[in-house]
C-alpha positions as CSV (number, residue, x, y, z in Angstrom):
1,X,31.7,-3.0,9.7
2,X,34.6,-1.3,7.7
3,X,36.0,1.7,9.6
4,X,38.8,3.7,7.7
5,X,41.7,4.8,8.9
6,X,41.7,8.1,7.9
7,X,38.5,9.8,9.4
8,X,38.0,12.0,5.8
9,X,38.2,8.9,3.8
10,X,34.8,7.8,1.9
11,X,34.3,4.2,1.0
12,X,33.8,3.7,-2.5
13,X,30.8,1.7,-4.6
14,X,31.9,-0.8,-6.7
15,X,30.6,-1.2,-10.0
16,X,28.6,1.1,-12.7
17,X,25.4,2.9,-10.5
18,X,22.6,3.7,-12.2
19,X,23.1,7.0,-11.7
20,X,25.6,6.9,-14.1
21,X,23.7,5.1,-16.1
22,X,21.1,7.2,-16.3
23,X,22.9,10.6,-16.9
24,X,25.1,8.7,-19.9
25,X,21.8,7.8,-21.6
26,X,20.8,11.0,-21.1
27,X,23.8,12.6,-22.5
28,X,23.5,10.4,-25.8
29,X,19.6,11.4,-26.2
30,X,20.7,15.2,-26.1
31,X,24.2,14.5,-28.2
32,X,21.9,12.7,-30.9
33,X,19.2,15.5,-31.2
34,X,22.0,18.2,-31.5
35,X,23.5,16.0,-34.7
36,X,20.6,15.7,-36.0
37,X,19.1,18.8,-35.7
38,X,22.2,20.3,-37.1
39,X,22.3,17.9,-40.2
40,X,18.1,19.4,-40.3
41,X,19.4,23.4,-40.1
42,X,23.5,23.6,-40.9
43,X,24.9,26.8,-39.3
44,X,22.8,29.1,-41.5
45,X,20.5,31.6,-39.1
46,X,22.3,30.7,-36.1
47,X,20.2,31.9,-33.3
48,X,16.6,32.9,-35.7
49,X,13.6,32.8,-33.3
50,X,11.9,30.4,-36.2
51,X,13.8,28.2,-38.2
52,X,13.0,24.6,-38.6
53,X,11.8,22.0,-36.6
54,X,12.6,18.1,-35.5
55,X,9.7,16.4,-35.1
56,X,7.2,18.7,-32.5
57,X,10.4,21.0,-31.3
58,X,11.6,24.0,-33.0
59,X,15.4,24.2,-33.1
60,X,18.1,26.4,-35.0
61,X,21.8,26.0,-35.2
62,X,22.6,27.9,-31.6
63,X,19.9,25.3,-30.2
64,X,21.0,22.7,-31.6
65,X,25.1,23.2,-30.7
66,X,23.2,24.0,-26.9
67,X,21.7,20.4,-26.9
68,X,25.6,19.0,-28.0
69,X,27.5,20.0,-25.2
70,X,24.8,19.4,-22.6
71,X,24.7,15.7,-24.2
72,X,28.9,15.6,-24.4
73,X,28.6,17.1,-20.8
74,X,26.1,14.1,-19.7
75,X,28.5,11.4,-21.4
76,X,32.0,13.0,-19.6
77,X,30.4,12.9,-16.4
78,X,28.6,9.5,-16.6
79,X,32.7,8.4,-15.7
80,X,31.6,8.9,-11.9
81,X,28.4,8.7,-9.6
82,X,29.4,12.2,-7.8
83,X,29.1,13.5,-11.6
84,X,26.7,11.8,-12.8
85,X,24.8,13.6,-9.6
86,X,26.1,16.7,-10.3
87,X,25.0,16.8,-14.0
88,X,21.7,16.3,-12.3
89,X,22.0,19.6,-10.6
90,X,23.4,21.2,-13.8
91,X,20.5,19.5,-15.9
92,X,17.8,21.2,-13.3
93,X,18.9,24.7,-12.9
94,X,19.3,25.1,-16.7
95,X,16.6,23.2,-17.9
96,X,14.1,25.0,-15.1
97,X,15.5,28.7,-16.5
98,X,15.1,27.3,-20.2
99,X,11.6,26.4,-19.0
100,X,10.7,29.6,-17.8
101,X,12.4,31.3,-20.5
102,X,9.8,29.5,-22.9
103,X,6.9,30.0,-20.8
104,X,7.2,33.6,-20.7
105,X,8.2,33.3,-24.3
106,X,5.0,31.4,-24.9
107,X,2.6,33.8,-23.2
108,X,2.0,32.3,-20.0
109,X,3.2,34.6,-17.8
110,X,1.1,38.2,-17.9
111,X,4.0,40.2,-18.8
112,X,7.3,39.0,-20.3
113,X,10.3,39.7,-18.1
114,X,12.6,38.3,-20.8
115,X,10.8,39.9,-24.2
116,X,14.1,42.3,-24.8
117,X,16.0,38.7,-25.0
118,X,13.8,37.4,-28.0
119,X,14.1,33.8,-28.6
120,X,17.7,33.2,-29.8
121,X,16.6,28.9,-29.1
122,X,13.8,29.2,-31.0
123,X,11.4,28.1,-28.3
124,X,8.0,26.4,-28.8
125,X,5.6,24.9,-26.4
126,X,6.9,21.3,-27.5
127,X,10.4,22.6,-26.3
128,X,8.9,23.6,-22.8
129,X,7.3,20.4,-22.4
130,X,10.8,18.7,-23.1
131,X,13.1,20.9,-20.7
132,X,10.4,20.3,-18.3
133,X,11.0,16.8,-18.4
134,X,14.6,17.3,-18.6
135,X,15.2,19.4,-15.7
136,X,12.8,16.2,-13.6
137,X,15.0,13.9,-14.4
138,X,18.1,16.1,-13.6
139,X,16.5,16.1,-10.3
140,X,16.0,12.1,-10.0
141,X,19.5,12.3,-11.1
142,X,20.3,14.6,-7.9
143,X,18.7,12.7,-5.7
144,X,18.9,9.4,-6.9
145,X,20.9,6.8,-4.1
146,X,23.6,4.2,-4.5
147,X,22.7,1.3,-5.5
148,X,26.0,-1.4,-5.5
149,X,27.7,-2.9,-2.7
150,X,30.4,-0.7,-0.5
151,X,33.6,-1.9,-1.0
152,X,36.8,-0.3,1.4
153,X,39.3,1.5,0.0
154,X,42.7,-0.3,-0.6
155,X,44.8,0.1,2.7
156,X,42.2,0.1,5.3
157,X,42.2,-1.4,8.2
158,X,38.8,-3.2,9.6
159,X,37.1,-3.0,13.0
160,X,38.6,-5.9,15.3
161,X,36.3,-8.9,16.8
162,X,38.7,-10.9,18.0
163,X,37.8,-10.8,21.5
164,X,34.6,-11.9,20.4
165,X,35.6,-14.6,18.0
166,X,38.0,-15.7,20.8
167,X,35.1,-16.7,23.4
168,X,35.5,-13.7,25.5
169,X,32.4,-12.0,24.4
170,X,28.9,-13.6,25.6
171,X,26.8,-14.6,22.5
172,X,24.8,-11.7,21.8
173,X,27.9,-9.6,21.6
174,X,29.0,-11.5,19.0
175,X,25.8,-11.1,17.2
176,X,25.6,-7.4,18.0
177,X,29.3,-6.9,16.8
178,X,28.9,-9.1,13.7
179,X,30.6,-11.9,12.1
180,X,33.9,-12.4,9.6
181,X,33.1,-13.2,6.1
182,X,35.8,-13.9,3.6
183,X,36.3,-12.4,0.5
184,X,39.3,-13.4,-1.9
185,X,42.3,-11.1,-0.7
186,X,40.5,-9.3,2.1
187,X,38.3,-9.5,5.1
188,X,34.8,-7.7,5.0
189,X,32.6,-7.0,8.4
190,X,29.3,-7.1,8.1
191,X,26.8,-6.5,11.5
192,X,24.0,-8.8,12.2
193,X,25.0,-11.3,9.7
194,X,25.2,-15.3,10.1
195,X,26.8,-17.0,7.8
């Protein structure tokens, strides 16, 4: 078992996660339907409740520029998997107020607590059922664990059994404490293994 020397220190994972996989894919899904939606509406009516509409969801220019930087925002923090998780977060609270938004928009609720806002996105029923998707996925996202082997930090120093490697240790220490494995340029721990 790798134990840092510094106690604030936090081991890193090695390789892409699929966090970050995830939340990049995400990113160029939302970047795309911004482009396109803008090469649909151009900047004319920028925030008209009805404009025009990509496939099922109703979009105008402000909508469109909207789905652009939450895509460029998904893509920028794909980098890392404490991003990646953190556009999760982003992607649920904004997503779940766009959803609400729409819904009262839409007439579900019995009184609309946002009807002095209008509907600068141009929001439609399609659009509700998206941003409800999106702000479930932007809670996988949240949540979503490491995946990829920990690796130690450069400059660490590892937990010590050489008192059990040495035959001072009775056999089930050794087992309990874990065995050496070798790795090109450093030394890994790892409990219970026995190789």
């Amino acid at each position: 078992m790798t134990r840092p020397t510094d106690p604030g220190a936090r081991p890193r994972r090695r390789g892409l996660q699929p966090v970050q996989v995830l939340a990049g894919l995400i990113g160029l899904v939302y970047l795309a339907l911004g482009i396109i939606g803008l090469v649909i509406t151009g900047f004319g009516g920028f925030g008209d409740a009805t404009h025009s509409t990509l496939w099922l969801f109703s979009i105008n220019p402000l909508h469109n520029i909207f789905h652009i930087v939450i895509g460029a925002l998904g893509v920028l923090m794909a980098l890392t998997s404490k991003l990646a998780r953190t556009y999760g977060w982003l992607l649920l609270a904004v997503f779940g107020v766009l959803l609400l938004w729409g819904l009262a928009i839409s007439g579900v609720f019995a009184e609309n607590p946002v009807g002095g806002l209008g509907n600068p996105f141009a929001l439609n029923t399609a659009d509700n059922w998206l941003h409800f998707g999106t702000a479930l996925l932007g809670l996988v996202l949240a949540v979503m664990p490491a995946r990829k082997k920990v690796t130690a930090m450069p400059g660490q120093e590892r937990e010590s059994v050489s008192g059990a490697m040495s035959g001072r240790s009775s056999e089930g220490e050794v087992a309990a404490q874990g065995t050496r494995r070798h790795a090109p340029g450093r030394r890994i721990w790892r409990r219970g293994a026995a190789h």
